[in-house]
C-alpha positions as MATLAB code, in Angstrom:
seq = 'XXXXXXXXXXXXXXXXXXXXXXXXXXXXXXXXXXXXXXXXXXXXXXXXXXXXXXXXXXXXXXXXXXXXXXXXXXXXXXXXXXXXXXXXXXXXXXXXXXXXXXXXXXXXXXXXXXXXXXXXXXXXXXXXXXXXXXXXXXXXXXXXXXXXXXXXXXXXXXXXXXXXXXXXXXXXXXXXXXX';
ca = [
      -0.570  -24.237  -29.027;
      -2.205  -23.346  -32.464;
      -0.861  -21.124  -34.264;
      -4.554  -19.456  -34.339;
      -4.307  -19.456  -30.979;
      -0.615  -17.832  -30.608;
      -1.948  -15.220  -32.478;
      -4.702  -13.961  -30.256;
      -2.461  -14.126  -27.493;
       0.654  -12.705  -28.907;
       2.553  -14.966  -27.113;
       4.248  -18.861  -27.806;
       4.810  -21.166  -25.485;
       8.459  -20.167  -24.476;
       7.432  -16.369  -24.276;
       5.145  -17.639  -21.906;
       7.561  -19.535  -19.391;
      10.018  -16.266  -20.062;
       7.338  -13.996  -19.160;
       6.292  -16.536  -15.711;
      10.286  -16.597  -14.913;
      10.640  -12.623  -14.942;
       7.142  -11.950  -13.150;
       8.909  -14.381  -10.649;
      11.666  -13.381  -10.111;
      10.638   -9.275   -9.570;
       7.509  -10.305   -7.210;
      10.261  -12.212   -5.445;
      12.026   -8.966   -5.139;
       9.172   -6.768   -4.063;
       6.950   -8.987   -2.041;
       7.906   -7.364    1.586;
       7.596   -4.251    0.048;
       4.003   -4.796   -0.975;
       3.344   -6.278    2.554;
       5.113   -3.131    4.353;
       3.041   -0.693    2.697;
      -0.313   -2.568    3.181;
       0.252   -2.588    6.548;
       1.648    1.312    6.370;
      -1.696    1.417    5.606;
      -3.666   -0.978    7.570;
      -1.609   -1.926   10.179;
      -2.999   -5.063   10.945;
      -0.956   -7.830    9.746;
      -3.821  -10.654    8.372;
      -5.347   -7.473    6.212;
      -1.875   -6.465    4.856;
      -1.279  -10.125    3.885;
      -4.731   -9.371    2.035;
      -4.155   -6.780    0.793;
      -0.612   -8.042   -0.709;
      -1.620  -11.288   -1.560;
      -4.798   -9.296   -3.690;
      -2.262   -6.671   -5.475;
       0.164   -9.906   -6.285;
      -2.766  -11.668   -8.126;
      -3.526   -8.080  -10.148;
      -0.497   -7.814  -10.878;
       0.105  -11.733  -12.101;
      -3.116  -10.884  -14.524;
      -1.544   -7.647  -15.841;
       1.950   -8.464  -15.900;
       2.286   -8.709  -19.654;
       0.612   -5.442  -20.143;
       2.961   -3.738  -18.705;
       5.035   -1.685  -21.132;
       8.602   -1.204  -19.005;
       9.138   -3.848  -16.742;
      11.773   -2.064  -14.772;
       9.233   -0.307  -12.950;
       7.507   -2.935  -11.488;
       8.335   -1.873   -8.165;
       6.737    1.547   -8.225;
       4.005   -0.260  -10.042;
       3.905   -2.275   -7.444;
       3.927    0.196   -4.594;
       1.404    2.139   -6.423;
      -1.235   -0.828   -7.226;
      -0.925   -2.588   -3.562;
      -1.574    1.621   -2.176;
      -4.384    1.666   -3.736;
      -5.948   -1.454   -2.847;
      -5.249   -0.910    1.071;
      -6.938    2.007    0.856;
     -10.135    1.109   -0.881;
      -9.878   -1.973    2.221;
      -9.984    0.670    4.912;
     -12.609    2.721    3.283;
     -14.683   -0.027    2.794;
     -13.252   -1.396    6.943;
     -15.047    2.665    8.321;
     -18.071    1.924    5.745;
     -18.470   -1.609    7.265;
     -17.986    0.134   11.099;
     -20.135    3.179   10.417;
     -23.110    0.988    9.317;
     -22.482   -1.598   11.962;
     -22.779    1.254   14.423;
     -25.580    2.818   12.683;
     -27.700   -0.209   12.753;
     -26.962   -1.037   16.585;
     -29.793   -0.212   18.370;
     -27.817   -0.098   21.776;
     -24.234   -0.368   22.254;
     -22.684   -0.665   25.326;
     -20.482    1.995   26.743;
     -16.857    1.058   25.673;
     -14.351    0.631   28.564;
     -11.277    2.712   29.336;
      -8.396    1.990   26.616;
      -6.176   -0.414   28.209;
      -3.331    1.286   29.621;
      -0.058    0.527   28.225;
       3.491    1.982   28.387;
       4.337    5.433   27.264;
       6.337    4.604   24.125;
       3.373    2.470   23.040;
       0.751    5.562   23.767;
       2.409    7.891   21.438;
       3.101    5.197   18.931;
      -0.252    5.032   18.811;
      -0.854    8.940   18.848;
       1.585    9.220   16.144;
      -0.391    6.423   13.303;
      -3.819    8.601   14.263;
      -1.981   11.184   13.165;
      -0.677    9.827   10.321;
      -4.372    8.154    9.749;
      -5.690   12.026    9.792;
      -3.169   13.058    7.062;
      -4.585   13.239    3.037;
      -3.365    9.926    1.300;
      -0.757   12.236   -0.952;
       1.155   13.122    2.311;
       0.105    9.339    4.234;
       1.782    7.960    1.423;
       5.229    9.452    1.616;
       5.771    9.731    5.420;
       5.049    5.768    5.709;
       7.193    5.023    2.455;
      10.168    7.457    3.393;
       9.762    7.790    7.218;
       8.430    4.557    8.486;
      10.050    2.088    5.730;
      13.176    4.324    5.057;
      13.457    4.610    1.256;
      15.428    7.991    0.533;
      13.615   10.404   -1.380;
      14.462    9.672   -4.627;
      13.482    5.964   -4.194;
      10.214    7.330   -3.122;
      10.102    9.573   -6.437;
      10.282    6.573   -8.415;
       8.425    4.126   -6.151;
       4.961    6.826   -6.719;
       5.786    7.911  -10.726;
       6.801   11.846   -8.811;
       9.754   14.097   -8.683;
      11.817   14.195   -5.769;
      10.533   17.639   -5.422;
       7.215   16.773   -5.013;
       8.108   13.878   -2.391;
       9.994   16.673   -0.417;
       7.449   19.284   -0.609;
       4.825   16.171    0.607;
       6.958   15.401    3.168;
       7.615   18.911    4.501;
       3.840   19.800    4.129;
       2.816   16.317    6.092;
       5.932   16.676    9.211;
       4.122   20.341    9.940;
       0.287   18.794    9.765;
       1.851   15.908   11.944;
       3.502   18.615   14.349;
       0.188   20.482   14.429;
      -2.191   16.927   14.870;
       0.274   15.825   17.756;
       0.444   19.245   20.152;
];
């Protein structure tokens, strides 16, 4: 490398190959974590590998941007969030059009009928699906991944007060969705 060229970039050769080890080795660390909350979000596995997959490759590009590395998680959590969601508003654009532009569509058949546990599972993510993204975000992280509140706090860049009040405001919207 030039030293022209070091200069632009800010970075030699072995800053380079330190910079590629530590991306590594904290995308290592977070990877199911990016997957899990895609598919908090998606819940359909091929999107959420997407979706992951997408928010890995931003976050390759950006990695020596960042300014404290030891939040790579939250930033992380918070990039990969974002993403799924601008997928499934882009998924109900797609569907609304689609069923805009149909000229007829067939009457849809009866939902299959499965077991009881799976009903309400599914009861439960329209629910969650009907909740504002602020309170979506912290029942999947805390309730349906288990990270403790403060975990959550740092994972979204919030106090712990604000992930409890989220919480508590989202349980009694959930309570009121599901009667």
């Amino acid at each position: 490398m030039s030293i022209l060229a070091e200069r632009l970039t800010g970075f030699t050769d072995v800053d380079q190959e330190e910079l590629a080890r530590e991306f590594e080795t904290r995308l290592v660390e977070s990877s199911t974590l990016a997957f899990r909350v895609a598919y908090g979000v998606l819940r359909q596995r091929e999107d959420a590998e997407d979706v992951a997959q997408e928010a890995f490759t931003k976050a390759h590009r950006s990695f020596r941007h960042l300014r404290d590395r030891t939040r790579f998680r939250a930033w992380l959590v918070r990039m990969t969030w974002r993403l799924a969601l601008d997928r499934q508003r882009a998924e109900r654009r797609r569907l609304a059009r689609d069923i805009a532009h149909a000229s007829e569509t067939p009457a849809d058949a009866a939902p299959q009928d499965g077991p009881a546990a799976r009903f309400r599972a599914g009861e439960l993510w329209r629910a969650i699906d009907a909740l504002p993204d602020k309170y979506r975000v912290v029942v999947v992280l805390a309730n349906m991944e288990g990270h403790g509140i403060d975990d959550v706090a740092t994972l979204l860049g919030v106090p712990p007060g604000t992930v409890k009040s989220r919480l508590f405001h989202a349980r009694r919207r959930l309570k009121e969705l599901l009667r």
